[in-house]
C-alpha positions as CSV (number, residue, x, y, z in Angstrom):
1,X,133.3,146.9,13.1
2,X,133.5,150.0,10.9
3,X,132.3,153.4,12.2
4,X,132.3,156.2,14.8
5,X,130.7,155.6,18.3
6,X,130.9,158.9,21.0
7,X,132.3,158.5,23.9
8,X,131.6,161.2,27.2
9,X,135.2,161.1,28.9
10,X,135.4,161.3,32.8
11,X,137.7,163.2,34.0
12,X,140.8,162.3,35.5
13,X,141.7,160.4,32.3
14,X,143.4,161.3,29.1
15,X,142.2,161.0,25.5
16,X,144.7,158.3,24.6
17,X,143.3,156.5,27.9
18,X,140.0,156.5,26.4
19,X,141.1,155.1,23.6
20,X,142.8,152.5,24.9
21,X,140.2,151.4,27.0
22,X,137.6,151.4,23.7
23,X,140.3,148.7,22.0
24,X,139.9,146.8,25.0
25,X,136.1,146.4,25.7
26,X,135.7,146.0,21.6
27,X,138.8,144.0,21.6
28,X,140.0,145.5,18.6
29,X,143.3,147.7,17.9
30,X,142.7,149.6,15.3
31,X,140.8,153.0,17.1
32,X,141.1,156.7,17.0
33,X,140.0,159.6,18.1
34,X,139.4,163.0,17.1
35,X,139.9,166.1,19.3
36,X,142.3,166.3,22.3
37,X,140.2,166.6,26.0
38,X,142.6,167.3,28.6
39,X,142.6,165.1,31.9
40,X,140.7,167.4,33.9
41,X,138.1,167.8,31.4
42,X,134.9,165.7,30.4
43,X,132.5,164.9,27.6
44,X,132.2,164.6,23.7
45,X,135.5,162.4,22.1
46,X,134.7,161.0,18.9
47,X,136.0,157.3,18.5
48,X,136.9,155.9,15.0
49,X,136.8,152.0,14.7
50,X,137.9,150.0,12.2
51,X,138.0,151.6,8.5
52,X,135.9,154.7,9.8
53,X,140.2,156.0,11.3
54,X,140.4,157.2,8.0
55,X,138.0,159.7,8.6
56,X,139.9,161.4,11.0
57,X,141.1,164.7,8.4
58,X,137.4,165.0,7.5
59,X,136.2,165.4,11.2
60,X,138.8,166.8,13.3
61,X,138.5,170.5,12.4
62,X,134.5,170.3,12.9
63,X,133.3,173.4,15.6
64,X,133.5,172.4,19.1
65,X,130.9,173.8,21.9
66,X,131.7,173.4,25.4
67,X,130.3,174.5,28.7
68,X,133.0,175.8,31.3
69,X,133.5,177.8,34.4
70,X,135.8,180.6,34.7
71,X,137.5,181.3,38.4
72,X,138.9,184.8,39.6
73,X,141.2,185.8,41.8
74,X,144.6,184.1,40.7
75,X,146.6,182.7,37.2
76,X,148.0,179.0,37.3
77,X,151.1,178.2,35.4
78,X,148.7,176.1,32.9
79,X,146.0,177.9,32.9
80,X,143.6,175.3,34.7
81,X,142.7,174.0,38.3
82,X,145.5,171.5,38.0
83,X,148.2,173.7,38.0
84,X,150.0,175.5,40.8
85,X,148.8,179.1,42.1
86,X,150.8,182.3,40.2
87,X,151.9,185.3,42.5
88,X,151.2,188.5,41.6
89,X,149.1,191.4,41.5
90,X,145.4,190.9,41.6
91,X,144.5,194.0,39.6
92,X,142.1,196.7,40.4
93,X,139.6,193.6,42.1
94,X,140.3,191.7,44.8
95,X,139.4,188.4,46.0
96,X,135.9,188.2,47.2
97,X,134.1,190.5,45.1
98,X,131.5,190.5,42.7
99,X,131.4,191.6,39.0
100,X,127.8,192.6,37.6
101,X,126.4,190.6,34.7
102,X,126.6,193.8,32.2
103,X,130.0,194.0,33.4
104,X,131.1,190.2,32.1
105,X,128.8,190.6,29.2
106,X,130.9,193.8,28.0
107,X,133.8,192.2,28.0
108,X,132.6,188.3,26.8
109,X,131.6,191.0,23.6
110,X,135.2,191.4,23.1
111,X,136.0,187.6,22.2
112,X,133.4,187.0,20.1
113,X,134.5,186.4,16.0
114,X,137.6,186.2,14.6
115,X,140.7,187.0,17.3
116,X,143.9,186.0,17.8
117,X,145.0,183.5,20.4
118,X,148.6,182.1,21.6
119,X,148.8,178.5,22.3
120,X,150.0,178.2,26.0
121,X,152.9,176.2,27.4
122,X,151.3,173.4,28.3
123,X,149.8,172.0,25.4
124,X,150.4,169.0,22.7
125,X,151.3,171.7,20.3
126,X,154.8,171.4,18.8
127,X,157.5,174.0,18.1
128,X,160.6,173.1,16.0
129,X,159.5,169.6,16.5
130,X,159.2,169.6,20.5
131,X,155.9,169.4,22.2
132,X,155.3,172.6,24.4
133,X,154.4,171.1,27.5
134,X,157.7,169.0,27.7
135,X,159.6,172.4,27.5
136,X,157.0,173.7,30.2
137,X,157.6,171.0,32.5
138,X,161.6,171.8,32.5
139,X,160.8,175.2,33.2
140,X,161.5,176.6,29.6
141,X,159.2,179.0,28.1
142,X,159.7,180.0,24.6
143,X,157.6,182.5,22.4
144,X,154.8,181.4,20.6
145,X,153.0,182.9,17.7
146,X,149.5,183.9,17.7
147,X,147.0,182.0,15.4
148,X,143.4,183.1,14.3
149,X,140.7,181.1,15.8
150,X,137.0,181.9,15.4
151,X,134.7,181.9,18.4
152,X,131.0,181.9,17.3
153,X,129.5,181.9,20.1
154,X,130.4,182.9,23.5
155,X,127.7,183.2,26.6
156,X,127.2,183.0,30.0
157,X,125.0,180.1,31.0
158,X,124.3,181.1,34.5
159,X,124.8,184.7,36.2
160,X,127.9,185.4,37.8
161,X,128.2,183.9,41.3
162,X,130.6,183.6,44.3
163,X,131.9,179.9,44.9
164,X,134.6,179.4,47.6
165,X,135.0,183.2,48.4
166,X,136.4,183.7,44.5
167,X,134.0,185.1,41.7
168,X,133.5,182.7,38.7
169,X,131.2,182.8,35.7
170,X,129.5,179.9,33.6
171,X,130.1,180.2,30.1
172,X,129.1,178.1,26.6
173,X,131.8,178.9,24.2
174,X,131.0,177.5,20.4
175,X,134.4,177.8,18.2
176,X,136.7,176.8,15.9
177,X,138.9,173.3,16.6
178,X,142.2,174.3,18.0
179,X,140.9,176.8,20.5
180,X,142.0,177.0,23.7
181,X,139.3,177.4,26.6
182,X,141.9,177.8,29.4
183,X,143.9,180.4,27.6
184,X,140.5,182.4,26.9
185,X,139.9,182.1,30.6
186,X,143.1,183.9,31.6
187,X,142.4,186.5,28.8
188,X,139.1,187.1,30.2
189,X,140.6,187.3,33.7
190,X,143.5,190.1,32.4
191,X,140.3,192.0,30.3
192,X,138.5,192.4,34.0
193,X,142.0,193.1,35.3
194,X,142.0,190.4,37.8
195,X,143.7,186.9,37.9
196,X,141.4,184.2,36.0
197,X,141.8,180.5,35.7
198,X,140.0,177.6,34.0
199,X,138.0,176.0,37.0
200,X,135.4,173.5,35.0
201,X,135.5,172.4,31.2
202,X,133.0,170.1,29.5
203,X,132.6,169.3,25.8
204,X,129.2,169.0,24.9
205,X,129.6,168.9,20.8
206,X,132.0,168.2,18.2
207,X,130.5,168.9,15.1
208,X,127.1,167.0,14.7
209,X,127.8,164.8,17.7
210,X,126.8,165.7,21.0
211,X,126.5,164.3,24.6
212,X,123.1,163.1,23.6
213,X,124.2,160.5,21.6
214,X,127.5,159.8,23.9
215,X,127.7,156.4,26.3
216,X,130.1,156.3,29.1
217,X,133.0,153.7,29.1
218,X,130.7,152.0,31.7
219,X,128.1,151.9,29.3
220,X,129.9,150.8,26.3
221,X,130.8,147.6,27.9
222,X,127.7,146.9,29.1
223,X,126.0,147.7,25.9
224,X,128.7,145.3,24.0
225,X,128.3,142.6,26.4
226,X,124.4,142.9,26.2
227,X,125.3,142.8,21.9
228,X,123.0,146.1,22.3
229,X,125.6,148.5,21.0
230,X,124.4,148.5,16.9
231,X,122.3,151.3,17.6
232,X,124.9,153.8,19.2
233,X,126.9,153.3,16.1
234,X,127.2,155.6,13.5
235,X,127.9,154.4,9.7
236,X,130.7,156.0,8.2
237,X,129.1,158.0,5.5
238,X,126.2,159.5,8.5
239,X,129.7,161.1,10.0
240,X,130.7,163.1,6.9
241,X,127.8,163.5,5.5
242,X,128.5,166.8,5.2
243,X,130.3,166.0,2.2
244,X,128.3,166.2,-1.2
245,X,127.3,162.6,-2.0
246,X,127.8,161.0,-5.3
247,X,126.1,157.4,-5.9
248,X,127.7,155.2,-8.1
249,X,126.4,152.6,-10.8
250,X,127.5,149.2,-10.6
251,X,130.3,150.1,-13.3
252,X,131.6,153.0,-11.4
253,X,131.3,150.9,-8.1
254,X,133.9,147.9,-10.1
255,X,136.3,151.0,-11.3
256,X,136.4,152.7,-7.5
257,X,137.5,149.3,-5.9
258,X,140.5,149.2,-8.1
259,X,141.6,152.9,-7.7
260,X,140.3,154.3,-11.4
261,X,139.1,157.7,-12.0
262,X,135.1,158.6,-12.5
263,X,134.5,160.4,-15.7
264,X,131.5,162.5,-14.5
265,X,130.1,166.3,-14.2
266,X,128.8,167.8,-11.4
267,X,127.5,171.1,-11.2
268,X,128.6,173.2,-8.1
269,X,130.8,171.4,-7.7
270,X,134.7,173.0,-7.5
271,X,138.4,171.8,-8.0
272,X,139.4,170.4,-5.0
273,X,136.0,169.0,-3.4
274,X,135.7,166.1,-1.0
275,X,133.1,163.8,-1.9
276,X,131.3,161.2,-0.5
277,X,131.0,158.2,-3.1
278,X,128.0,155.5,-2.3
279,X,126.0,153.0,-3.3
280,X,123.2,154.5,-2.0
281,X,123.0,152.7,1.3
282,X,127.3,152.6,2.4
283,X,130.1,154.5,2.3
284,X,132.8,152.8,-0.7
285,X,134.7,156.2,-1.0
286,X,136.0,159.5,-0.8
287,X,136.9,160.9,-3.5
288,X,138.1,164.9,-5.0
289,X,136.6,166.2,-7.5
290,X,138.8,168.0,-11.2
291,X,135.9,170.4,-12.2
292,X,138.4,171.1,-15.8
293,X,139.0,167.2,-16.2
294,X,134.8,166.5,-15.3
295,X,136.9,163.8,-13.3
296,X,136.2,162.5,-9.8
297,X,139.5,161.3,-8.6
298,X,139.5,158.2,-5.7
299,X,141.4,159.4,-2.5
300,X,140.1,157.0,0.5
301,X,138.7,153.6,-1.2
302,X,136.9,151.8,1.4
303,X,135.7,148.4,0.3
C-alpha cells in the first residue's frame, strides 16, 4: 500500500503511538507521520504508508487549524493542563471573574499575522543538539530565540464562559506549521494580565485534510478487516497536488525510471519548483525544475 490515510488521534496517546499502532493493524513497517500532536491533544495526523513517506518535506509545513480552549487564573510549567500549577501573581483579575467578549476580541487582534513566538521548554525542539523538554524535565531552562510564525486566523468559537469557577475562551486558530497553541495561550493570559493555560486542543486540519476525512484507530481496523479501507485512501499525487503537474509521454516515463533529466519548457514556471511528474492517472515522480537549462531534473522517482 502506497499513500496517505488521516488518522483522528485520541488523547492520552502520542504521535509515535499512533503510528505504531497504524504498522500494526496494516501490518506493515514502513509508516510516517506528519505534524507532532501532543498526548493531551486530539485529531488530524497525517499517516504516510509505503512510498507515499517520501512525501513527508512536501506536507509537513502545510497550515494547521485547530479548535482549543484557553483557561485563566494560573500558568503551568508546560503551558497545558498536564503540567503542574505556577505560583505567582494573578494580575489585575482574579479568579472567578469574567472578561467581556469585546475585551478578548481586542486582544485576540493582537496575535493575528505575522508575530514572533518562543518555543517553550517542553517541546521536541532541539538546541545545540538536545531536545528542550529533556532539559525541562531536569529542571534546566535555557534561552530560546524567537521565530516568526504566521497566524491567519484567530477567533473565538463560543463567547467567553465560566467553567470550574475559572474564565476560559474557545478559540479556532488557523496558522503556520510550527506554532505553538499552548504558548499563545499563556501569551494571551499575560495580554489580559492574568495567568492563562492551554485547557483543550483539537486539530481539525492539516492542510487539505480534515477531520472529515479522518477514521479513528478503531475504525481503521475495522475498515481493514472489512477490506473496506480503499476509499479512505488517498493516492499519492491527490496529497501534493498542490504541486504543478507535468504528464509525461511514454519516452519521458522510460528516462524518469532510470533517474535522466526532462528536456522540457514550462512557462511560469521558476528555478527551483517542485513538480508533480504523472502519467496522467499516478504519481511516478517529483521532480525540480532549471528554468535557464528548460530542464526538469528527477528528485523523488517513485516507480
Amino acid at each position: 500500500m502506497n499513500g496517505i490515510l488521516i488518522i483522528d488521534k485520541p488523547e492520552g496517546i502520542t504521535s509515535h503511538d499512533v503510528v505504531a499502532k497504524c504498522r500494526r493493524i496494516l501490518r506493515t513497517k514502513k509508516i510516517g507521520h506528519t505534524g507532532t500532536l501532543d498526548p493531551f491533544a486530539t485529531g488530524v495526523v497525517v499517516i504516510l504508508v509505503g512510498k507515499a513517506t517520501r512525501l513527508a518535506q512536501f506536507l509537513d509545513k502545510d497550515v494547521k487549524e485547530y479548535d482549543a480552549t484557553v483557561q485563566f487564573g494560573f500558568e503551568t510549567d508546560t503551558g497545558d493542563r498536564t503540567g503542574v500549577r505556577k505560583e505567582g501573581e494573578k494580575g489585575r483579575k482574579g479568579e472567578g471573574e469574567n472578561f467581556s467578549v469585546e475585551e478578548i476580541e481586542a486582544v485576540l487582534r493582537d496575535f493575528r499575522g505575522e508575530i514572533m513566538q518562543t518555543p517553550p521548554m517542553y517541546s521536541a525542539k532541539k538546541v545545540d543538539g538536545k531536545k528542550l523538554y529533556e532539559l525541562a524535565r531536569k529542571g534546566i531552562e535555557i534561552e530560546r530565540k524567537p521565530v516568526k510564525i504566521n497566524i491567519y486566523e484567530l477567533e473565538l468559537s463560543e463567547p467567553p464562559a465560566v467553567a470550574g469557577g475559572l474564565n476560559e475562551v474557545k478559540i479556532r486558530v488557523s496558522c503556520t506549521a510550527g506554532t505553538y497553541i499552548r504558548v499563545l495561550a499563556e501569551d494571551i493570559g499575560k495580554k489580559l494580565e492574568i495567568g492563562a493555560h492551554l485547557a483543550e486542543l483539537r486539530r481539525i486540519r492539516a492542510g487539505k485534510f480534515t477531520l472529515e476525512t479522518a477514521l479513528t484507530l478503531e475504525e481503521l481496523e475495522q475498515k481493514v478487516a472489512n477490506d473496506e479501507l480503499e476509499n479512505h485512501i488517498v493516492s499519492m499525487s491527490e496529497a501534493i497536488s498542490h504541486l504543478t503537474e507535468v504528464k509525461l509521454t511514454t519516452e519521458e516515463i522510460a528516462k524518469i525510471k532510470n533517474g535522466i533529466k526532462l528536456q522540457r519548457e514550462l512557462n511560469q514556471t521558476k528555478t527551483g519548483d517542485f513538480l508533480r511528474l504523472t502519467d496522467s492517472e499516478n504519481l511516478l515522480a517529483i521532480g525540480f525544475y532549471d528554468e535557464a537549462e528548460k530542464i526538469i531534473q528527477p528528485k523523488h522517482v517513485l516507480v
